[in-house]
FIRO-117377 format. One record per residue: x, y, z of N, C-alpha, C in turn. Coordinates in pm, whole numbers, plus 50000, padded with zeros to 5 digits. Example, Ala and Ser with C-alpha at 12.3 -4.5 7.8 and 13.67 -1.06 7.14 Angstrom:
FIRO-117377
513194943150780512304955050780513204967050780;512854977550708513674989450714512905000350787;
***
This chain:
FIRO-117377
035057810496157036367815596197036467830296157;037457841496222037237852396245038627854396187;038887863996066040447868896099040187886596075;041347890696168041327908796192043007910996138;043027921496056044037922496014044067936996017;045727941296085045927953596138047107958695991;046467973795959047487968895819047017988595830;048127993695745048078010995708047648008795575;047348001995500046727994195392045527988095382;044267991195422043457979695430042597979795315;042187991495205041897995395079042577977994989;044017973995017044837961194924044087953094951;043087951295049042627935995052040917937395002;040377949094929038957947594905039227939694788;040347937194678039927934494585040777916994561;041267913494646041907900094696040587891994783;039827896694860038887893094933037697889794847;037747897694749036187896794688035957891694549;037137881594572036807867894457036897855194509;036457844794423036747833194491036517828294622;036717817394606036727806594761036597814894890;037807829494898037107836495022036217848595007;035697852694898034347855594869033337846094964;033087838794848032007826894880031577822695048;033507822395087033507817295259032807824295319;032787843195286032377847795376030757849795392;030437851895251029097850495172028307843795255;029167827995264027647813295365028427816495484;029387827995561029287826095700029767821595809;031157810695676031657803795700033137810295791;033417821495719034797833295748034237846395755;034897853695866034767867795848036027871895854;036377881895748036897891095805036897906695829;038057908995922037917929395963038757935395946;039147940595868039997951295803040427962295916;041447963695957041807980696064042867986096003;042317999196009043318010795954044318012896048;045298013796074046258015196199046688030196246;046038036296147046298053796116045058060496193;043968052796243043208056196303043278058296438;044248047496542044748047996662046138057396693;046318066196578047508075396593046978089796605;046878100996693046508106896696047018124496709;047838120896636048718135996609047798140896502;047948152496434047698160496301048138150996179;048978142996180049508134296058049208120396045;048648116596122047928101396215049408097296186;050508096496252051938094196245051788076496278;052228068496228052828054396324053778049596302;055118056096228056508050296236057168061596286;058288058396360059478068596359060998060296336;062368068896354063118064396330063798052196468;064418042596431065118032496502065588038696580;065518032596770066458037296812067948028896795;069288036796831070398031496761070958036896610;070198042096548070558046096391069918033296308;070148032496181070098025796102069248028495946;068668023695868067968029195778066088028695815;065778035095738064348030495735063888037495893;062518033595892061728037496016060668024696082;060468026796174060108014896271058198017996330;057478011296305056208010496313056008014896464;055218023596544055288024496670054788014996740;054818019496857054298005096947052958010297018;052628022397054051108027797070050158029296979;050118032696860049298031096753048738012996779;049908001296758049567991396714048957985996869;049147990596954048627980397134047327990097123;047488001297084045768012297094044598001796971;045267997596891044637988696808043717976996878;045247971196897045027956496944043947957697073;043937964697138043307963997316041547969097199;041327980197093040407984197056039627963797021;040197955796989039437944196913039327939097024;039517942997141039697932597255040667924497276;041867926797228043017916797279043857924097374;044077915497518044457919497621045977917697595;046877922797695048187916497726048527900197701;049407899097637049517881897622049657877497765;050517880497862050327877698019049147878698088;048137882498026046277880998067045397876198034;045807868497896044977862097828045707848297868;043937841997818043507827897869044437818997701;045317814897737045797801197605044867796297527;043427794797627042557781597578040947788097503;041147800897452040127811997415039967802497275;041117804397172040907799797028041367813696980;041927821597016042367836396942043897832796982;045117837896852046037838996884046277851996774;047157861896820047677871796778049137870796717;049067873896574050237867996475050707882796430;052357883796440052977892096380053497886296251;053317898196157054087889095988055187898696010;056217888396025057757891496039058597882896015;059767889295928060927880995850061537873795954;061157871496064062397868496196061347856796271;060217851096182059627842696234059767828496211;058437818696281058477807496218057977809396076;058097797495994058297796795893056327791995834;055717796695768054377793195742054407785395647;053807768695698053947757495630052687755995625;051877740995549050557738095543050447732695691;051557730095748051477722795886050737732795962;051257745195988050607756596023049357764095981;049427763495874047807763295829046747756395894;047037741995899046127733496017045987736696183;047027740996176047157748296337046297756296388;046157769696275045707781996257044087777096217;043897767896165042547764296112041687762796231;042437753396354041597746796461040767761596562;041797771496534041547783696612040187791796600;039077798096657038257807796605038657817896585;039917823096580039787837296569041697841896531;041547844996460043297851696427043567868296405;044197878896467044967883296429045837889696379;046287891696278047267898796214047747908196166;049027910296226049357924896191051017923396123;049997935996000051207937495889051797948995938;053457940695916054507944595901054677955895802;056077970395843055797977895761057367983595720;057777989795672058697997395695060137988895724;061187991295821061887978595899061187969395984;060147970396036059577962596096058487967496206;058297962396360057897968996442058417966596543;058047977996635058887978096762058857962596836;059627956796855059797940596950058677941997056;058607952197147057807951997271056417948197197;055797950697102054617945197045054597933497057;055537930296979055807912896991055887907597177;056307912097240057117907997344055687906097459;054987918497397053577919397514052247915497468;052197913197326051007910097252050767895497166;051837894097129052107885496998052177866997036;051307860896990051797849397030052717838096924;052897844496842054147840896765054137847796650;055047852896608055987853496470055797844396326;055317850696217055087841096111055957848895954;056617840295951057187846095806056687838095702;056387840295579056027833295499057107831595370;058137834195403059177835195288060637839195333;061447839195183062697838895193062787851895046;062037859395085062407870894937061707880495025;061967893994925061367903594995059987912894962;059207914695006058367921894969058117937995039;057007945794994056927957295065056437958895203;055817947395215055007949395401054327934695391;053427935495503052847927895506051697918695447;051457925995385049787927395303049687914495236;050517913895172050497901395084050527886495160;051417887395296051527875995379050357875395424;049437884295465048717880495547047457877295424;047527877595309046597874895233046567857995213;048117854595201048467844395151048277836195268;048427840195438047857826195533046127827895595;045457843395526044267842095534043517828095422;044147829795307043837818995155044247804595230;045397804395302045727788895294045087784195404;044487790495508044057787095634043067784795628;041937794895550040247791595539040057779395477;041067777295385040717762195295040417751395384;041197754295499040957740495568039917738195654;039277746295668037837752295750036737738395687;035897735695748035207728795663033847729195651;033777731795512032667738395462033357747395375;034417752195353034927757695247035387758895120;035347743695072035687741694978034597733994924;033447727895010032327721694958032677710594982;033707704294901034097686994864034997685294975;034847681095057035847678595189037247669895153;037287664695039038207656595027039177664494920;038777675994876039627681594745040367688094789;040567693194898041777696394969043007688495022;042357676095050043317664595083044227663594985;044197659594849045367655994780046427666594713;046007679294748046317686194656047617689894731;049347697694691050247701194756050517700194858;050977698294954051177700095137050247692595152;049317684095100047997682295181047917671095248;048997663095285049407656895390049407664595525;048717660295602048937665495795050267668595812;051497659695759052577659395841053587668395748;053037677795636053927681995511054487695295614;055967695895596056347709195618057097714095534;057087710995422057757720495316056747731595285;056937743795235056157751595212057017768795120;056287770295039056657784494956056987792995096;058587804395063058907812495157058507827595082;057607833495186057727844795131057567856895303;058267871795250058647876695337057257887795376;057677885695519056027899195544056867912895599;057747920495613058327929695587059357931695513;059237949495471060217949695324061777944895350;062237944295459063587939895454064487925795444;064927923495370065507907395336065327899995457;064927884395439064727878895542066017873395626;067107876895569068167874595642068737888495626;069697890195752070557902395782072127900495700;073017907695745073987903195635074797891295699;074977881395602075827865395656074727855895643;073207863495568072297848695592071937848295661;071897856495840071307859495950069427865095883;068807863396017067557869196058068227884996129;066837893496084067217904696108067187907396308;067907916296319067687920496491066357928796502;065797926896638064767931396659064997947696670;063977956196627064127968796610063247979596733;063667990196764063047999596859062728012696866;061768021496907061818032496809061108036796983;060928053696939060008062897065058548056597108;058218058497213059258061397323060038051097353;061418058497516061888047997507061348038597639;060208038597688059268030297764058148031597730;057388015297701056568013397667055878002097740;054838004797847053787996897935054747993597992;055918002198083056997992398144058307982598078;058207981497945059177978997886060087989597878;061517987297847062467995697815062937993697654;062928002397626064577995897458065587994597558;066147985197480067277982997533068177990797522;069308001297624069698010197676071248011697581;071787999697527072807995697441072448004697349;070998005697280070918014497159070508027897169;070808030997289070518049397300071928053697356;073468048797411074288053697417075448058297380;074818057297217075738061597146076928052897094;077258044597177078478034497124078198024197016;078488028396899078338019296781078358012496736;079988004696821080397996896792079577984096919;079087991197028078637984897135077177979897069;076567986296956075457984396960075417972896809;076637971896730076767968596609077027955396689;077737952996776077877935296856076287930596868;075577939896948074247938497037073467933396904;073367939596827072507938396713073287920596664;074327916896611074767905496548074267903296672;074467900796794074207889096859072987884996887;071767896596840070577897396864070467887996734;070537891996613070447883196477070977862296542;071977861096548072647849196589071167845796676;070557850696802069797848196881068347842896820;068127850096749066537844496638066847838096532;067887838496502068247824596370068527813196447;068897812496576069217800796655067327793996715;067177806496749065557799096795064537796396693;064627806196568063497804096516063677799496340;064907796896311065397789596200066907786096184;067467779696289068097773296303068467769596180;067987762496051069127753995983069377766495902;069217779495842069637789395819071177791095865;071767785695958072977784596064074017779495933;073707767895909074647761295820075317765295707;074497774495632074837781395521075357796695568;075487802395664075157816495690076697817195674;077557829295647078977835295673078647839295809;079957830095887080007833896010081277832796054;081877848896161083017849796186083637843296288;084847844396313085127839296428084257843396551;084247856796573083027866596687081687856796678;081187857596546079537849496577079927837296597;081187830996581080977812096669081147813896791;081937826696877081967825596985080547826597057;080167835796972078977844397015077687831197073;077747825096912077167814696918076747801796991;078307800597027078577785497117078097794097265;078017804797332077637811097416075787811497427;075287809897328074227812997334073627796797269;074507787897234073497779197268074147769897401;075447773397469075607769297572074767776297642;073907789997683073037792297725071777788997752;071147781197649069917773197600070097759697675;071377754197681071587741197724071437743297883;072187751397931071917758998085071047759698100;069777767798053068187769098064067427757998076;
***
């Protein structure tokens, strides 16, 4: 099995890689992995790959040409061109994902080839996600600085299940999660910003220059200035990925009168679909 990890960091993982179990894995042959600098596919005087959000907000937003100049460099096509049935799936580590259980680990195990790109800053531009990504993985409910660490932590839990990796085929079986059907699992976050927005929400997807990318647009709400137009867009964008992609987050969250309307709209929408 193959994992590629897209990171402005790739120096953090020589010394996580080169002990233990994924030492050894890679040693007999069993795992590879490939380290990419993401500063290499940026090609100004400063190898630049964030700028600021479009819309305002804090922080700066990972570009979306640096990371597709990447991705197309390993050979990964458009998600609308690629074949489902290859064994490669392309994983974003983002607070706004599914949730990385041992269930998923087994998932990720059956695959030859993964992947991953760390999260940085507020996040990365959505159109990455939207044209590349075949799902979203958060590994937590706290915050960390980027990605680095997530993607260390489902490179560790994923090779285990490889077989031939641990030697004893059965010493993986009993240990934590190690039931097939376990979905409880440690939360931890793959970009620096809390994994919920404010109310216990998932954060809204973020957009930065340009404002077309391979035919995508940002959405036009966050370049006209109206604040208050874009401060709805954004909650309703949050309400929208806590509804699809962690739902019971819902129950506990502070929510106003606006987000139940918002709400009952958008999963009367889902029910329509």
């Amino acid at each position: 099995m193959r994992f590629d990890i897209v990171t402005i960091f790739p120096g953090f993982f020589q010394s996580v890689f080169e002990h233990g179990i994924v030492r050894r894995a890679q040693a007999e042959g069993l795992v590879e992995i490939g380290l990419h600098d993401l500063r290499d596919y940026a090609h100004d005087r400063h190898r630049t790959v964030d700028d600021r959000p479009f819309g305002g907000g804090e922080g700066m937003v990972l570009k979306p040409e640096p990371l597709a100049e990447a991705l197309e460099a390993l050979g990964i096509r458009l998600k609308a061109e690629r074949d489902s049935s290859i064994g490669t799936r392309v994983i974003l580590l983002s607070a706004q994902g599914r949730v990385f259980t041992q269930a998923v680990a087994r998932e990720l195990a059956e695959l030859e080839r993964v992947v991953l790109i760390c999260g940085r800053y507020e996040g990365v531009d959505e159109r990455i996600n939207e044209l590349y990504c075949d799902m979203d993985l958060s590994i937590g409910d706290y915050v960390l600085s980027g990605g680095e660490l997530a993607a260390a932590v489902v490179v560790d839990a994923t090779m285990r299940l490889i077989p031939g990796v641990l030697g004893n085929e059965a010493s993986g079986e009993f240990e934590s999660f190690g039931a097939a059907d376990a979905e409880i699992a440690v939360d931890v976050q793959g970009v620096p910003r809390s994994q919920h927005g404010a109310g216990g929400l998932l954060d809204y997807p973020h957009y930065t220059r340009p404002a077309e990318f391979q035919g995508l647009r940002a959405p036009e709400v966050l370049m006209n200035g109206d604040h208050a137009e874009i401060r709805r867009w954004r909650r309703e964008q949050q309400l929208r990925k806590t509804l699809k992609n962690r739902p019971e987050l819902l129950a506990g969250a502070a929510l106003s009168d606006d987000d139940q309307r918002m709400l009952e709209g958008l999963r009367g929408g889902e029910e329509g679909g």
